[in-house]
C-alpha positions as CSV (number, residue, x, y, z in Angstrom):
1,X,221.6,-42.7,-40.5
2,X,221.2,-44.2,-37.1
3,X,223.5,-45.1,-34.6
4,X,224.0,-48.6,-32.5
5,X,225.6,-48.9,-29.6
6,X,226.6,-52.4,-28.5
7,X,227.4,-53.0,-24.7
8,X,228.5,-56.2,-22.8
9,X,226.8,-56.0,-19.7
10,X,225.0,-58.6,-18.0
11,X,221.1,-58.0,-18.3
12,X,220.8,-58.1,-14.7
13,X,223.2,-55.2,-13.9
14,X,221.6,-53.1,-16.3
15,X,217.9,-54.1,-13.9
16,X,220.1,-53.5,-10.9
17,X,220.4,-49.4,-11.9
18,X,216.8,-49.4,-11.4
19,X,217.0,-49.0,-7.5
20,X,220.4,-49.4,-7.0
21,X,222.1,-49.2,-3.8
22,X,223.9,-46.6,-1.7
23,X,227.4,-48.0,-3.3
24,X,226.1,-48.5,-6.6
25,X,223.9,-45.2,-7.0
26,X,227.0,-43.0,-5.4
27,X,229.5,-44.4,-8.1
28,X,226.6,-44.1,-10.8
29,X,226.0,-40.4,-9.8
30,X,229.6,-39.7,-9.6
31,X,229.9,-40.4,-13.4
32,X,226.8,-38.6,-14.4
33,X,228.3,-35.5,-12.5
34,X,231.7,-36.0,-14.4
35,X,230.1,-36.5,-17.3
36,X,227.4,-33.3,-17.5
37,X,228.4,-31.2,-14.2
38,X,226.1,-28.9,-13.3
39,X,227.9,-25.7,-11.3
40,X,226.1,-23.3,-9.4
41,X,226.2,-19.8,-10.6
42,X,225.8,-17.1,-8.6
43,X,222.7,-14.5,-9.0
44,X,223.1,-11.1,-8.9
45,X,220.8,-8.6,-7.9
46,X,221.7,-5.0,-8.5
47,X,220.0,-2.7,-5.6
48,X,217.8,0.4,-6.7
49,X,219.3,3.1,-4.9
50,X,222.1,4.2,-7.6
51,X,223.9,5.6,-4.4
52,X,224.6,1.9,-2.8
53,X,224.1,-0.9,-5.9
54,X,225.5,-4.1,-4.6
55,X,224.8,-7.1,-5.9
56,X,223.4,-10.0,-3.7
57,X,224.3,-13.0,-4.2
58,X,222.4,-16.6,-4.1
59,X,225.1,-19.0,-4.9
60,X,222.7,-22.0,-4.1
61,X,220.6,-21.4,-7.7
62,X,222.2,-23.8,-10.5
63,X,221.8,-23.1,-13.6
64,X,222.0,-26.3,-16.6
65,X,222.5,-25.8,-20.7
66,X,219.7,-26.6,-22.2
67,X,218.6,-30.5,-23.2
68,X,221.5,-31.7,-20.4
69,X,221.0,-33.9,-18.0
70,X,220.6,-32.9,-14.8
71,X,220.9,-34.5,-11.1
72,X,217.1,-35.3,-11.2
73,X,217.4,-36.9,-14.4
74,X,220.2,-39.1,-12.8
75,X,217.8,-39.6,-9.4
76,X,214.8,-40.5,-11.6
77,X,217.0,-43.9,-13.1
78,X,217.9,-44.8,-10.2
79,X,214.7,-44.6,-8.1
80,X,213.2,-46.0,-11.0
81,X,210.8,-43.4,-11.5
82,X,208.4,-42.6,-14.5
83,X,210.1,-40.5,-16.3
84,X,208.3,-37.9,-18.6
85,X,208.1,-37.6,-22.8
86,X,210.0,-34.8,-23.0
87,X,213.0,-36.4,-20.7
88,X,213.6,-39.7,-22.2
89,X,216.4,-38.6,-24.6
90,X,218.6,-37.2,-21.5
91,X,217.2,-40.1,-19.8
92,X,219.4,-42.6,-22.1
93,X,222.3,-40.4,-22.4
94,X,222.4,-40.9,-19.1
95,X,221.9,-44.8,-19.2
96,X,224.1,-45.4,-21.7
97,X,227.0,-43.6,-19.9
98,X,226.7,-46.0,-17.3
99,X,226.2,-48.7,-19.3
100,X,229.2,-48.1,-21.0
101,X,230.7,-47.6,-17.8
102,X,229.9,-50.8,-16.2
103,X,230.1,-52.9,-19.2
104,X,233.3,-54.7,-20.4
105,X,232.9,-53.8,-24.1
106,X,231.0,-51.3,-25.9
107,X,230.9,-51.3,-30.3
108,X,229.5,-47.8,-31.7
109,X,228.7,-48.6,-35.4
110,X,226.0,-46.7,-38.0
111,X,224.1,-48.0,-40.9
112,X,220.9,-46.3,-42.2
113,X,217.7,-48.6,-41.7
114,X,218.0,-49.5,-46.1
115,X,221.6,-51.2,-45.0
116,X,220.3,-52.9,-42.2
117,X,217.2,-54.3,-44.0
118,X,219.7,-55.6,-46.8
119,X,222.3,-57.1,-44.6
120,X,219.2,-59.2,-42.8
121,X,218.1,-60.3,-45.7
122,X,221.3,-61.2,-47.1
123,X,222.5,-63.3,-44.1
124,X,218.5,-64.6,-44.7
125,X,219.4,-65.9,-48.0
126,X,223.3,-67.0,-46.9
127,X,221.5,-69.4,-44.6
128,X,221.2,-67.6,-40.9
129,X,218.3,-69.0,-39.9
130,X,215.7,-66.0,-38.3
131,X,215.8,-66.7,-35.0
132,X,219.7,-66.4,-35.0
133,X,219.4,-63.0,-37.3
134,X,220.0,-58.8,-36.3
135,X,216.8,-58.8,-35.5
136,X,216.4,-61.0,-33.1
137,X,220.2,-60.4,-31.5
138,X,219.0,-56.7,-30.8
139,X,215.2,-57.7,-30.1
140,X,214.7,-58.8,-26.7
141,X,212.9,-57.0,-24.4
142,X,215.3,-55.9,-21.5
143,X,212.4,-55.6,-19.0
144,X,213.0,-51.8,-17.8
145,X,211.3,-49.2,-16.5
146,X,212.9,-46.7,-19.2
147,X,210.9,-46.6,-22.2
148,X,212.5,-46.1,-25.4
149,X,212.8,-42.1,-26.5
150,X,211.3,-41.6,-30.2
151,X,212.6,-43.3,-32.9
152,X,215.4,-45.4,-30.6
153,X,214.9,-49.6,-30.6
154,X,216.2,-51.3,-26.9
155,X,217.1,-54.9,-26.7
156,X,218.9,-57.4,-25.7
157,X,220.3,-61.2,-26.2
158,X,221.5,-63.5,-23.3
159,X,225.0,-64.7,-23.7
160,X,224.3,-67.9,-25.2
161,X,222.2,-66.6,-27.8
162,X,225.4,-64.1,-28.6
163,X,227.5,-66.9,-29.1
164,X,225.2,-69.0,-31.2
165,X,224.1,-66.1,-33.3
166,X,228.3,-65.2,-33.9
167,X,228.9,-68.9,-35.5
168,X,226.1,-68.3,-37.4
169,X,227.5,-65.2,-39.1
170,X,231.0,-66.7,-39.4
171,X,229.4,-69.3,-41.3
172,X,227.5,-66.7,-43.8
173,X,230.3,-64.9,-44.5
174,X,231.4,-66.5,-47.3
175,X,227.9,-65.4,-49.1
176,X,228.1,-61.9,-48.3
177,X,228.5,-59.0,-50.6
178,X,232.2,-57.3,-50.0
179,X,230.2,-54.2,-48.1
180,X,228.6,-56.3,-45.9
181,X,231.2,-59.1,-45.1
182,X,233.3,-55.6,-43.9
183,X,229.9,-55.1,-41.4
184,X,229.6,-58.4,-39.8
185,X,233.2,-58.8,-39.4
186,X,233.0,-55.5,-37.4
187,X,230.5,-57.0,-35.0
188,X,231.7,-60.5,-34.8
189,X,235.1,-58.9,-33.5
190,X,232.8,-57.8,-30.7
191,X,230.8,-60.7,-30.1
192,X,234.1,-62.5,-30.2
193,X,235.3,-61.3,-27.2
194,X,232.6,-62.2,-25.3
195,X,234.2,-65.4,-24.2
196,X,237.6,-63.4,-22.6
197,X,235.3,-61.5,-21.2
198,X,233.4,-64.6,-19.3
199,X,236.8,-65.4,-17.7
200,X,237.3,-61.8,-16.2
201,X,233.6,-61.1,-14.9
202,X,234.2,-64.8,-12.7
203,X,237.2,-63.8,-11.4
204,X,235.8,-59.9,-10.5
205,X,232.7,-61.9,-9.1
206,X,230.6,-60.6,-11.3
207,X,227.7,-62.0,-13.8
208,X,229.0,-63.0,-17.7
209,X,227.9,-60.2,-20.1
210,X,224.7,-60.4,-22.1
211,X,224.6,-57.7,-25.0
């Protein structure tokens, strides 16, 4: 079973984590630390004279669980440093906080890799031409310096290409298996909003969401 996870977020404020600036990277952090906090536990070191044991303390050593994130892993994003094999999974969990924090939208759906290979070729035969299909709605290359962790696909599709691709899976629906008509309505109910959500990134000043 594997997990999508669908955010609205213009391509170029995704690019702008990658270095971001002092009032960007602050809010960014803040999230990350609110997210996985890291305290600082204090060390104790028992003395050997059992006449006098006290225990010292060094309240500056923090200690973090295991596969979390840490504040490096949050200073490696946004320096847009290389960041190591073994780090890329607490890499994106990072990432995709933020995305989901700065996007306007975010869809979480599941489907093993058999579903999705039937639905694509079912809107194939209902008439979605390929270029308008899943795979090339989730196949862009978002041109960042995180690489995908094992097993994970990265994409993106401009917002034009989200809107073209949604009539094109209104207009299949009709040819669509009951299980899958259930799965692209579920999406095109997010791609759907994409136009309401035009209207409120002009008037914050910001960029319209890609996906």
């Amino acid at each position: 079973m594997g997990e999508f996870r669908l955010h609205a977020l213009a391509i170029n404020e995704v690019r702008d984590v990658f270095g971001a600036d002092d009032v960007l990277a602050a809010k960014l952090r803040g999230w990350a630390l609110e997210a996985f906090p890291t305290p600082a536990q204090p060390d104790r070191h028992v003395g050997r004279n059992h006449l006098f044991r006290r225990a010292r303390r060094r309240p500056h050593i923090v200690m973090h669980r295991a596969g979390s994130p840490t504040e490096r892993t949050a200073d490696d994003l946004l320096e847009g440093r290389f960041v190591a094999p073994n780090e890329l999974v607490k890499s994106w969990r990072v990432l995709d906080l933020w995305l989901e924090k700065l996007s306007w939208g975010t869809l979480t759906t599941s489907c093993t890799r058999r579903e999705y290979d039937a639905l694509e070729f079912e809107l194939a035969r209902a008439g979605v031409p390929s270029y308008l299909g899943l795979n090339r709605l989730f196949g862009g290359d978002p041109q960042i310096p995180l690489r995908p962790a094992p097993g994970m696909r990265v994409g993106y599709s401009r917002a034009s290409h989200v809107e073209a691709t949604c009539a094109a899976l209104d207009r299949a629906v009709p040819y669509l298996s009951d299980d899958n008509v259930r799965n692209v309505r579920a999406l095109m109910d997010f791609l759907e909003k994409f136009p309401s959500w035009y209207d409120e990134a002009r008037a914050a000043g910001r960029p319209r969401p890609d996906l």
